[in-house]
C-alpha positions as CSV (number, residue, x, y, z in Angstrom):
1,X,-17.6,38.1,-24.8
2,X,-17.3,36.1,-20.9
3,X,-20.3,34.8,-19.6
4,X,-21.0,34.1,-16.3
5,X,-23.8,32.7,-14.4
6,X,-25.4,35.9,-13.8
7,X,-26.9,36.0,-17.6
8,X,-30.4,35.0,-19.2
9,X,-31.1,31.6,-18.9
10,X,-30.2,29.9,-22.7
11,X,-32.1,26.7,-24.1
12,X,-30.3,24.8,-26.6
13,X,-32.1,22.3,-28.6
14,X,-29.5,19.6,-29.3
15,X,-29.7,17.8,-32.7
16,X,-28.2,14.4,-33.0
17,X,-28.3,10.8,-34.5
18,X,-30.1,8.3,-32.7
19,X,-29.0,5.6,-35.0
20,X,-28.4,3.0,-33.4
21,X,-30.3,-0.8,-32.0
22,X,-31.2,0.2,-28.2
23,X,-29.4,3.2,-28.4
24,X,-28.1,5.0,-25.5
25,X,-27.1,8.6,-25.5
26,X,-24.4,8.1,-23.1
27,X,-23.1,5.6,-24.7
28,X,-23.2,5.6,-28.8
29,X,-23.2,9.7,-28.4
30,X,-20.5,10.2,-25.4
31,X,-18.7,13.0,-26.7
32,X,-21.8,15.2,-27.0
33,X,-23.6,13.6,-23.8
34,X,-20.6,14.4,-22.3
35,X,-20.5,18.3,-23.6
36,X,-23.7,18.6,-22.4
37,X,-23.0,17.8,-19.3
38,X,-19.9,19.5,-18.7
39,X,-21.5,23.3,-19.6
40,X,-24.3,22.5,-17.7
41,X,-22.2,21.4,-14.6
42,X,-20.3,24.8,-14.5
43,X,-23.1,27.1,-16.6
44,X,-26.6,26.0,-14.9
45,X,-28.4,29.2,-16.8
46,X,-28.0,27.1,-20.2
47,X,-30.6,24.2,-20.2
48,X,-30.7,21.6,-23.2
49,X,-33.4,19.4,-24.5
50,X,-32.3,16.2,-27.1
51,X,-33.9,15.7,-30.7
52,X,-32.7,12.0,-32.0
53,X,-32.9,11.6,-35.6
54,X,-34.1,8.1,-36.5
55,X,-33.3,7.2,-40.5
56,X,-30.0,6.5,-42.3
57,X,-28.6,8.4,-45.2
58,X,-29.6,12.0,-46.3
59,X,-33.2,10.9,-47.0
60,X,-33.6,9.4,-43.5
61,X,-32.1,12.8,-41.8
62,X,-34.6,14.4,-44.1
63,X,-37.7,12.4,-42.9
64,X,-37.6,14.0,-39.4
65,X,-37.9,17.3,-40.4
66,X,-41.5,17.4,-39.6
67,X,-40.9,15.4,-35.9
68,X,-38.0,18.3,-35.9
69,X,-40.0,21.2,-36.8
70,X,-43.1,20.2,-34.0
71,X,-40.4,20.0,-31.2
72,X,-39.4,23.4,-31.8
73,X,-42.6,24.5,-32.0
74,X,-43.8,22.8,-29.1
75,X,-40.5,24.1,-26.6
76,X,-39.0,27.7,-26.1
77,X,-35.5,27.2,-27.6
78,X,-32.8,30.1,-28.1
79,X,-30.9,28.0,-30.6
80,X,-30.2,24.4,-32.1
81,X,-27.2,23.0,-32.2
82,X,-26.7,20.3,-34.6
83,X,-23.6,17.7,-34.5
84,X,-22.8,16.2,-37.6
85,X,-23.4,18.2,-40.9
86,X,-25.9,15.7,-41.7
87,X,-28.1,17.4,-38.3
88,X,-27.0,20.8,-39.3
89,X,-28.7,20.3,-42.8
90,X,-32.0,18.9,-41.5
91,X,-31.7,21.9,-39.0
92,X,-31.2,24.9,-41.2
93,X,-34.4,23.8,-43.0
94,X,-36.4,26.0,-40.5
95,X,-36.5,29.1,-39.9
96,X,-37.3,29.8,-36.6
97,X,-34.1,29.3,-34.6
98,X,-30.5,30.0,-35.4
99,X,-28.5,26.8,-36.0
100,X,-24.6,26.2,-34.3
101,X,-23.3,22.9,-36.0
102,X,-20.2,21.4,-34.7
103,X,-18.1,19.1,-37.7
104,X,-16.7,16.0,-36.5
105,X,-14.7,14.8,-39.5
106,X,-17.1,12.2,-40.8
107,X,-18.3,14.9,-43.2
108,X,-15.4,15.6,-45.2
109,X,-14.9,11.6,-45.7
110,X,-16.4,11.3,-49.1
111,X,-17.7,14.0,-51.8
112,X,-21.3,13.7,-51.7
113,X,-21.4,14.0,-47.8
114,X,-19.2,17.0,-47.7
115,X,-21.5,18.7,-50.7
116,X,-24.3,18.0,-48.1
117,X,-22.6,19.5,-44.7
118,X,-20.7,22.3,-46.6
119,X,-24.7,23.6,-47.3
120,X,-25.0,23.2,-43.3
121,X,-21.9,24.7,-43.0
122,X,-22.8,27.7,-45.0
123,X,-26.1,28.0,-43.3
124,X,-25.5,28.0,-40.0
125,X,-24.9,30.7,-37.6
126,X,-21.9,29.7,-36.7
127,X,-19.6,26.5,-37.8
128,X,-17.8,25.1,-35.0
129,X,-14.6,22.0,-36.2
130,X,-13.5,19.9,-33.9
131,X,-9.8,19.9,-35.7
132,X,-8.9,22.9,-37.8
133,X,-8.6,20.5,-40.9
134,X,-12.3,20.5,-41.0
135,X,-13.1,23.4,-42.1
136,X,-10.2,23.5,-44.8
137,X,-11.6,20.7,-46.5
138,X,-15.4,21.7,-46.9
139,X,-16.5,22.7,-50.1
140,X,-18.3,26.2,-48.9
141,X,-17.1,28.2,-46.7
142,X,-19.4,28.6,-43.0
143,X,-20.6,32.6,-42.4
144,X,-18.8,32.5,-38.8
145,X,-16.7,29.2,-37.6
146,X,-14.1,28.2,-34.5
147,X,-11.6,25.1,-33.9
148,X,-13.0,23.6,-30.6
149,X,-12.1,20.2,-29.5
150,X,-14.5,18.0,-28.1
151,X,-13.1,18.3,-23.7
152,X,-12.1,16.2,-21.4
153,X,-12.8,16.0,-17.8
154,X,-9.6,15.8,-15.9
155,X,-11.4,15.2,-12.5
156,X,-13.1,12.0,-13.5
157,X,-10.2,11.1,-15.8
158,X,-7.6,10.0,-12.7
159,X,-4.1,9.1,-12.5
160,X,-3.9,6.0,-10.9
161,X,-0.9,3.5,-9.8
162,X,-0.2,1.0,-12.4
163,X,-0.5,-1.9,-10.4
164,X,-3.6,-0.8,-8.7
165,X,-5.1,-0.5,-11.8
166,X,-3.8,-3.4,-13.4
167,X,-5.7,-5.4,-10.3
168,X,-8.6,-3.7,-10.6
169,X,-8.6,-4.7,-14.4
170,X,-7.6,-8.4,-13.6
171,X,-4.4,-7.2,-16.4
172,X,-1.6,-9.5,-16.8
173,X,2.0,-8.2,-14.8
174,X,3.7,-8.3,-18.8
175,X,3.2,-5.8,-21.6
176,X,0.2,-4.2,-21.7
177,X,-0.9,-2.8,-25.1
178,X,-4.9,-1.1,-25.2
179,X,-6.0,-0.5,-28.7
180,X,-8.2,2.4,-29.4
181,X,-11.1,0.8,-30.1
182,X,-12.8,-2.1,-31.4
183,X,-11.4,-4.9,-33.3
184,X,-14.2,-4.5,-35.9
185,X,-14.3,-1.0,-36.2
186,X,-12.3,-1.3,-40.1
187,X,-11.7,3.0,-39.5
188,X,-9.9,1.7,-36.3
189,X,-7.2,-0.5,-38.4
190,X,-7.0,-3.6,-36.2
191,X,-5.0,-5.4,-39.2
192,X,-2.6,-3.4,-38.8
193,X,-1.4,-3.6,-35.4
194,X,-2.1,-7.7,-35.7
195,X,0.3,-7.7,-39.0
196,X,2.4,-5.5,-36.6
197,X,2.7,-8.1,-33.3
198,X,2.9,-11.0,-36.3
199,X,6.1,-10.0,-37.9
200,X,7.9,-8.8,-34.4
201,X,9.2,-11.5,-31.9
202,X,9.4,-9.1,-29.2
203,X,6.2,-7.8,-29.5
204,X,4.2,-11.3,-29.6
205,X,3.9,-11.9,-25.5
206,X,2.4,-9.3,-25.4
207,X,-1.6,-8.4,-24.0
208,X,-3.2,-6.6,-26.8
209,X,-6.7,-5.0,-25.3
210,X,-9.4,-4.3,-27.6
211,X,-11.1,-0.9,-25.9
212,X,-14.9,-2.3,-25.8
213,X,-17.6,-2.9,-23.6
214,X,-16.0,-0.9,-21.0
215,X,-17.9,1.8,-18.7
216,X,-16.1,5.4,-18.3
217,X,-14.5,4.6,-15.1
218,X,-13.5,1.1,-16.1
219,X,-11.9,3.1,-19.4
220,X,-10.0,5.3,-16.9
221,X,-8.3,2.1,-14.9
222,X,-7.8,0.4,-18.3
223,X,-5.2,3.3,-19.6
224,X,-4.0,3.4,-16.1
225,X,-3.0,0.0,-16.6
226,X,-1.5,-0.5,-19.9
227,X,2.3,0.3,-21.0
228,X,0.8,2.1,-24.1
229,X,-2.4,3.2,-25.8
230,X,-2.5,2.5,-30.1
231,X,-4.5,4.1,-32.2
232,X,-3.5,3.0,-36.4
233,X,-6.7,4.6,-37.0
234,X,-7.1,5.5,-40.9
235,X,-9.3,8.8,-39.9
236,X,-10.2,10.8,-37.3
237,X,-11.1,14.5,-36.1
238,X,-10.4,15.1,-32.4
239,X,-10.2,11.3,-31.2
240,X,-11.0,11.2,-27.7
241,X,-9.2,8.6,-26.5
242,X,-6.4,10.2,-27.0
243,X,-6.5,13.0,-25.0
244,X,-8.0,10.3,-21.8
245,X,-4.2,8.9,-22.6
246,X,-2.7,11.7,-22.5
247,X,-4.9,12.7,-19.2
248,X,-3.5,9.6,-17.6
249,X,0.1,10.0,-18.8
250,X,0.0,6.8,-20.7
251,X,2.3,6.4,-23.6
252,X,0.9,6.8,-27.2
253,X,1.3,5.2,-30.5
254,X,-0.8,7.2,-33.5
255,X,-1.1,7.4,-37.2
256,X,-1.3,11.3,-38.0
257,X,-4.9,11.8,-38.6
258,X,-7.1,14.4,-37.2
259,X,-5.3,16.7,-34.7
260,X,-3.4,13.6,-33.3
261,X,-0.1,15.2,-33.7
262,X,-1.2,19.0,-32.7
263,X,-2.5,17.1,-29.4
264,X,0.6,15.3,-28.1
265,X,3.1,17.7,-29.8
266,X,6.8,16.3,-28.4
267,X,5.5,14.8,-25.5
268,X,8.2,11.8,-24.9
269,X,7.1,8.9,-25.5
270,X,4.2,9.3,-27.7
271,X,5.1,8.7,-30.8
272,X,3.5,9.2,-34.5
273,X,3.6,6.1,-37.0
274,X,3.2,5.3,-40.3
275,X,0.7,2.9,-41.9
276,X,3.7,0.3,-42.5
277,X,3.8,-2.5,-40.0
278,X,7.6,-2.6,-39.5
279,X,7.1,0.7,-38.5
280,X,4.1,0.7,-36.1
281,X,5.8,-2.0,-34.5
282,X,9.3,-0.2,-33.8
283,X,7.2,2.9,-32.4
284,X,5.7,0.2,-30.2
285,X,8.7,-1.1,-29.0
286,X,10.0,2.5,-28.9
287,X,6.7,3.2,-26.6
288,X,7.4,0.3,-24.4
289,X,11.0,0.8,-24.2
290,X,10.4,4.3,-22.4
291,X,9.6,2.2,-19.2
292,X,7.5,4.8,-17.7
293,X,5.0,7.4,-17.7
294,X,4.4,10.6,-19.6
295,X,4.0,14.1,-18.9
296,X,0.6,14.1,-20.9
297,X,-1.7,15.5,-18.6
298,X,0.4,18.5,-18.0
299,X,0.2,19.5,-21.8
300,X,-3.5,19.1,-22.3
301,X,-4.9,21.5,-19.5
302,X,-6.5,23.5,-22.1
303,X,-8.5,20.8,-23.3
304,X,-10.3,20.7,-19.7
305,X,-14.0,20.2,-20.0
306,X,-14.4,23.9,-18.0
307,X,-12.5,26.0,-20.6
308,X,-14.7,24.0,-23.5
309,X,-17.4,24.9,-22.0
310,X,-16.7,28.4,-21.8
311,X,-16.0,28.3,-25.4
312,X,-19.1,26.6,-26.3
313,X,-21.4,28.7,-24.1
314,X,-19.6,31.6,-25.7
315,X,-20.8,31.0,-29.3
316,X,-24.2,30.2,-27.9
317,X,-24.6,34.1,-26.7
318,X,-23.0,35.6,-29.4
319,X,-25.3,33.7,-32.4
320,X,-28.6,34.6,-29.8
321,X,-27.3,38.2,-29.4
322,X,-26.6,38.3,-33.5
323,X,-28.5,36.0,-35.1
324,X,-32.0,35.2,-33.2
325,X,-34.0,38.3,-34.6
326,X,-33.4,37.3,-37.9
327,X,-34.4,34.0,-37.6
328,X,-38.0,34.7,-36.0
């Protein structure tokens, strides 16, 4: 079904973590925050309101479900949708609204989580995966589900001259290298790449980033700057960084996890390594040894915030059109 701004208004109760010391939405929860944003930039008849769960573990989640339960009764909300399948389980307790949850990978990651989000998976309106492994590996099949990737916005993520960038960043003239996260983020394999730059003479000179503490613009110079963006990341379902890489043409090294490999496809120089050092390292040198910048941004167009949010809004009126009247 298209929808276009001439339809009901729609208000979406968004159910998230909150789990965090001085937590900030745009910053510990930037992939939703930024969903949000994006389908209410381009779709201003869909409104949203925030409900932050506060407690760790199922029986944390499960705490809120009275805090949960007065918000819906005290706002006029079409729907919920839940990220995590922790959120979708403390949100297809009630009865009152239909539930979208959207599955981020963290679910599937051990056995007694995905027993848990395969029960929100199976009663929720609608299942949404950000990678189409997702869903294979859940334990009871959802009633209705879709493969769509958290977006990008390709305005805000800029190509910009590698030297201008590197002086914005105060970045060394050498080799660049940014690393997809934070050193001490163990899912984001920093050993790796350090056993990596330790056992290759050519690779030791070099400026290894750690991706931290920066704003969204300052993100959007960094990968401007560097030679190559590396992610040995152990697991992952639609990692956003690299699709901003790709949106700023910069070359990539990945282990195959999530939808890595679906994402930059045979996009020269971007290459897919294994969890050996030796071998990260030669993809590195590989990376840096292409000498200049990819075509990335060309083959990730459907990936632009706009068309995600088309798809999103989408499942919003088809779960109110199919699903609200039996919820009431």
């Amino acid at each position: 079904m298209t929808i276009n701004q001439n339809t009901i208004a729609v208000k979406v109760l968004i159910v998230c973590s909150g789990n965090t010391p001085y937590f900030s939405f745009e910053k510990h929860q930037a992939f939703i925050y930024d969903q949000i944003k994006a389908i209410s930039k381009y779709y201003s008849n869909v409104q949203f309101d925030t409900f932050f769960i506060i407690g760790k573990g199922i029986r944390g989640y499960l705490r809120n479900r009275y805090l949960l339960n007065r918000k819906i009764e005290n706002g006029e909300f079409d729907l919920i949708h839940a990220h995590y399948g922790l959120s979708g389980v403390l949100s297809v307790l009630q009865n009152k609204l239909p539930v979208v949850t959207t599955f981020h990978n963290g679910e599937i990651l051990n056995l007694k989580i995905n027993i848990i989000s395969s029960i929100a998976a199976f009663r929720s309106s609608y299942s949404i995966f950000v990678a189409k492994h997702i869903g294979y590996k859940l334990l009871f099949k959802p009633k209705r589900k879709d493969v769509i990737p958290c977006g990008i916005d390709l305005d805000n993520m800029r190509l910009i001259d590698i030297n201008t960038a590197r002086k914005k960043m105060n970045l060394k003239n050498g080799k660049n290298i940014l690393f997809g996260g934070a050193f001490n983020n163990r899912r984001k394999n920093y050993p790796l790449i350090k056993k990596a730059i330790e056992i290759t003479p050519e690779l030791k000179d070099c400026n290894l980033i750690e991706l931290k503490g920066y704003s969204r613009k300052e993100v959007n110079y960094l990968i401007n700057a560097c030679d190559v963006m590396v992610l040995p990341t152990l697991a992952e379902g639609s990692p956003q960084i690299i699709k901003e890489a790709m949106a700023c043409n910069c070359p990539i090294v990945s282990t195959d996890v999530g939808d890595v490999f679906e994402i930059i496809g045979d996009t020269e120089g971007c290459y897919i390594c294994s969890y050996e050092p030796a071998d990260l390292a030669e993809k590195i040198k590989m990376a840096l040894g292409f000498g200049k910048r990819t075509n990335g941004r060309a083959k990730i167009k459907h990936l632009d915030n706009k068309l995600i949010s088309e798809k999103i809004v989408n499942v919003y009126k088809y779960v109110i059109k199919n699903e609200q009247k039996g919820c009431k």
